[in-house]
Steps between C-alpha positions, in 0.01 A plus 500: 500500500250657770383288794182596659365404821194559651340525819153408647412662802175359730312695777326295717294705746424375813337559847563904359905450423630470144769227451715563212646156322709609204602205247737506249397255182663426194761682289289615166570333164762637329655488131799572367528534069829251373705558186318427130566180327450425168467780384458560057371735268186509610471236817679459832406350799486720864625317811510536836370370852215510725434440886181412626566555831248257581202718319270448219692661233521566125720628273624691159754711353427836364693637240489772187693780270525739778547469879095530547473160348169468334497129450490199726512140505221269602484419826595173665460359853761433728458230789430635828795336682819700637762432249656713174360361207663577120237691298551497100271646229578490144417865276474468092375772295780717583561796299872435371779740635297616741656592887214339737484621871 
């Protein structure tokens, strides 16, 4: 898992001197992919979870044949609040003994 934080920085100018005022904000969404469930000859099920981090976010899970993917899910929204939230989407049309990354 990455954590990102960012930083805002203001310049207010005044009277001809700069005043720097540097704010940190909030740590960036971040994702992290879970084990599959359910998984058949042609379906399974991806899981994993998802942090806000207070931020508008949405979500999917990418997957395919080869490590470029190629397919994805649809996308879904997550709440904007601050806690890790369990993110599930079901696959079907699976090609049978098939390795997907």
């Amino acid at each position: 898992m990455r954590h990102l934080r960012h930083a805002a920085v203001l310049v207010i100018v005044t009277g001809g001197a700069a005043i720097l005022v540097a704010a940190a904000l909030a740590a960036a969404p971040t994702a992290i992919t879970g084990t599959v469930s359910a998984a058949g000859g042609t379906t399974a099920t991806l899981n994993g979870t998802v942090n806000p981090a207070g931020a508008v976010t949405d979500w999917w899970f990418e997957y395919g044949t080869t490590k470029s993917y190629g397919s994805k899910t649809s996308t879904a929204a997550a709440s904007s609040g601050s806690a890790s939230l369990s993110a599930s989407k079901a696959l079907s049309g699976l090609a049978p003994a098939t390795t997907y990354h």
